[in-house]
C-alpha positions as CSV (number, residue, x, y, z in Angstrom):
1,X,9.2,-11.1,-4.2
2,X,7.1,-13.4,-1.9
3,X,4.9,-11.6,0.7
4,X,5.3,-12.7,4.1
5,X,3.3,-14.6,6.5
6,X,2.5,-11.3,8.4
7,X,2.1,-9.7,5.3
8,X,-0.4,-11.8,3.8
9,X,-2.1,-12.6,7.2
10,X,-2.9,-8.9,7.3
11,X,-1.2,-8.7,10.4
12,X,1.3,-5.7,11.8
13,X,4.9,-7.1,12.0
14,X,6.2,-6.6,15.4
15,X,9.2,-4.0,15.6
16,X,12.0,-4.5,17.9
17,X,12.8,-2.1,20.0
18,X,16.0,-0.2,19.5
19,X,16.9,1.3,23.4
20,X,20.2,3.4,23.3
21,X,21.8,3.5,27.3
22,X,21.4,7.1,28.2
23,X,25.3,7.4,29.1
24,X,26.1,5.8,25.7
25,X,23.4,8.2,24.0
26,X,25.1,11.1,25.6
27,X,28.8,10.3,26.3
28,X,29.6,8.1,22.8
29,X,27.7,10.0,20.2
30,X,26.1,12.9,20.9
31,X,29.4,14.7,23.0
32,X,32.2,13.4,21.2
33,X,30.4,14.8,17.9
34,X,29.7,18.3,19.5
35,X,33.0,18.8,20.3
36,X,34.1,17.3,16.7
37,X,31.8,19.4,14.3
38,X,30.8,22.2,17.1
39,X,34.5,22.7,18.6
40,X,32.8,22.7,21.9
41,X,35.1,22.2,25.2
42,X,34.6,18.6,26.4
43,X,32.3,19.5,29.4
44,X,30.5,21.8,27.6
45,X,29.6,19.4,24.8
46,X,28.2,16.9,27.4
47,X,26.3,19.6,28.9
48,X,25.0,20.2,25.5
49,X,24.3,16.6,24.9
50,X,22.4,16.4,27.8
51,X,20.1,19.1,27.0
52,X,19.6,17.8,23.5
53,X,18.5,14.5,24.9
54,X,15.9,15.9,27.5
55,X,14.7,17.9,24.9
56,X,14.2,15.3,22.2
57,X,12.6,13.5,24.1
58,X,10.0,16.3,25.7
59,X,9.4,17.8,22.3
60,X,10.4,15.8,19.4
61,X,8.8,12.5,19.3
62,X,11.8,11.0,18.3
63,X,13.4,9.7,21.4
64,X,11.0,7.9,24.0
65,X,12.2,7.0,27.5
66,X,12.3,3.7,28.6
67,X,13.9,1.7,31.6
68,X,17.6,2.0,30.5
69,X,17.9,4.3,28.0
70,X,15.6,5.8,25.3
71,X,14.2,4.2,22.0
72,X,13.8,5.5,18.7
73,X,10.5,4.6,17.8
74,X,9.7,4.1,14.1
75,X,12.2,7.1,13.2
76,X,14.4,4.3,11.2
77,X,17.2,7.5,9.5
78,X,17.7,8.2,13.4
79,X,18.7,4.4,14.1
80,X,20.9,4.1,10.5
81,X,22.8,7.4,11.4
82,X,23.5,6.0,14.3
83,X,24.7,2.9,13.4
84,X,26.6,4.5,10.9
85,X,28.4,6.7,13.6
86,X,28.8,3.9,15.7
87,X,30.5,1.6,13.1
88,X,32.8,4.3,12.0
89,X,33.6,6.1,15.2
90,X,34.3,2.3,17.4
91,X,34.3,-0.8,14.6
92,X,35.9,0.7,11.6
93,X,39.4,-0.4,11.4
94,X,42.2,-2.7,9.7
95,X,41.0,-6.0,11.4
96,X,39.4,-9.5,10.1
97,X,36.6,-8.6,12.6
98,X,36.1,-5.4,11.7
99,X,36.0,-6.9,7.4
100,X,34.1,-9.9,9.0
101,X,31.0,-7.6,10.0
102,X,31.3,-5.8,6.6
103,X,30.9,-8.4,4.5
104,X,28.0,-10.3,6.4
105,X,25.8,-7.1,6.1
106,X,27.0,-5.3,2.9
107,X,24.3,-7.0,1.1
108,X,21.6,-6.9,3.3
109,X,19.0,-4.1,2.5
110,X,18.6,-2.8,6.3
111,X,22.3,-2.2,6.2
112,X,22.8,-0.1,2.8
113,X,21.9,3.2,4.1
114,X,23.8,2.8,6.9
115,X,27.1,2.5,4.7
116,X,25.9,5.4,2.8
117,X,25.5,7.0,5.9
118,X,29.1,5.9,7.0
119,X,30.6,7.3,3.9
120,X,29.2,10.4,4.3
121,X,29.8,10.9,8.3
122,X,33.4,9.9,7.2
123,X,33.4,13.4,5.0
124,X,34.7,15.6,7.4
125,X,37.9,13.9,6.8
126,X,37.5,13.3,2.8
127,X,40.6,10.8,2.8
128,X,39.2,9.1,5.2
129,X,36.2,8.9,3.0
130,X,38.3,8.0,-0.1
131,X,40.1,5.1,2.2
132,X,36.4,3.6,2.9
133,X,35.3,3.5,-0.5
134,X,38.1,2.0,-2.5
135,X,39.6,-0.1,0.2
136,X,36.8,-0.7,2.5
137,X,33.5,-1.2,0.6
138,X,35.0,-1.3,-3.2
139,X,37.4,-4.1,-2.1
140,X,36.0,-6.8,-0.4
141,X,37.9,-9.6,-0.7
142,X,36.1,-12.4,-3.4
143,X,34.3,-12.4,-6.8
144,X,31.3,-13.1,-5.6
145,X,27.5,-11.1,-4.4
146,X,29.6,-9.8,-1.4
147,X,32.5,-8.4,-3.3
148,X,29.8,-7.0,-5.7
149,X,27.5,-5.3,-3.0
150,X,30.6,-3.3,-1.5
151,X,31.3,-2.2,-5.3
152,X,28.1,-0.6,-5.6
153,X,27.5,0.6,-2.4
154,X,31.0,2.4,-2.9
155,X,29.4,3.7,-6.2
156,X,26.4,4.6,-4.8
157,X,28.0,6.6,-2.0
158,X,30.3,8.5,-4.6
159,X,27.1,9.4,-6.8
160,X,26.0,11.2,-3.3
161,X,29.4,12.8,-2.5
162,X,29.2,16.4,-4.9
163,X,32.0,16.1,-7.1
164,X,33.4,19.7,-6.4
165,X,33.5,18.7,-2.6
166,X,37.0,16.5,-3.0
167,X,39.7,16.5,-5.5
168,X,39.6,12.8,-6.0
169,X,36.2,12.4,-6.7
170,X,36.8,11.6,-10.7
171,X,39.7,8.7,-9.9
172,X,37.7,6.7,-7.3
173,X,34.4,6.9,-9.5
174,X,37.2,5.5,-12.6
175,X,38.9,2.8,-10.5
176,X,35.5,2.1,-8.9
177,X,34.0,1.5,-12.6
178,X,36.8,-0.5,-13.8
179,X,36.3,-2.5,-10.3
180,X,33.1,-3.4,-11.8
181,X,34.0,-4.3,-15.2
C-alpha cells in the first residue's frame, strides 16, 4: 500500500460533500420506509419523516442543513445505508444498466458495505435477499476480479445473515462455496 500525496504531505484530504434534497430525504427514503417497516398510513409516515428530519438535524449532529437539502457530515454508515436503500429500493432490477453499475463498483472498497448493507435491507423480504446473493452479487457474469468480488461479497453478506433467520441459508452458503471453487 502506497500512501498518498495528501497522506504523506501531512495534509487533511478534502471530503465531498454528500447533500440529500430535503423532498428526496423525506419523500424517497425516510416515508416510503415508515410506512414499510412501521405500517404507518402514507400521510402519517411523511409527517413522521418530517419530524425525524428537523429533529436530526436540531439534535443529532448527523444531518446539517445546507442550501438544498442536508448533508451528512463525516457519519459515512448514514451515507452507505443510504445508498444501499437507494440502490435497492430505485436501481435494483433485471437490466444491463442496473448489472452495469454492479459490476463497476463491486470491487471497490467504498462500495462493499453498501452491498452488505443492500443484502440486509433486502431481509425483510428473505427471497428477495436469496435472489440478490446467488443471482445478483454471486453471479456476475466473467471469471475474472469482478466475478470474484460479487462471490465474496455474497459470502460475506451470508456470514452476517443468522442462519436460523431463513430456511435457505445452508444451500446458498453451499452453492456459493462451490461458486468459488
Amino acid at each position: 500500500h502506497q500512501a498518498s500525496a495528501q497522506e504523506r504531505s501531512g495534509k487533511p484530504r478534502e471530503r465531498a460533500l454528500v447533500v440529500v434534497d430535503e423532498h428526496d430525504l423525506t419523500r424517497k427514503i425516510l416515508a416510503p420506509y415508515l410506512e414499510s417497516y412501521l405500517r404507518l398510513e402514507k400521510p402519517k409516515a411523511l409527517q413522521e419523516a418530517r419530524d425525524f428530519v428537523q429533529v436530526m438535524a436540531e439534535r443529532s449532529g448527523i444531518l446539517h442543513a445546507q442550501p438544498g437539502g442536508y448533508s451528512f457530515g463525516d457519519h459515512l454508515t448514514v451515507q452507505e445505508f443510504l445508498a444501499a436503500s437507494y440502490l435497492v429500493d430505485n436501481l435494483r432490477g433485471d437490466s444491463d444498466a442496473y448489472r452495469a453499475f454492479v459490476c463497476e463498483r463491486v470491487g471497490q472498497s467504498w462500495w462493499q458495505e453498501v452491498f452488505l448493507l443492500a443484502a440486509g435491507y433486502l431481509l425483510s423480504n428473505p427471497r428477495q435477499t436469496k435472489l440478490f446473493l446467488e443471482q445478483e452479487l454471486g453471479a456476475l457474469p466473467g471469471q475474472d476480479d469482478v466475478h470474484a468480488h460479487g462471490l465474496a461479497l455474497a459470502g460475506r453478506a451470508l456470514l452476517e445473515i443468522p442462519a436460523a433467520r431463513v430456511g435457505w441459508h445452508a444451500a446458498v452458503r453451499s452453492e456459493l462455496a462451490q461458486r468459488l471453487l
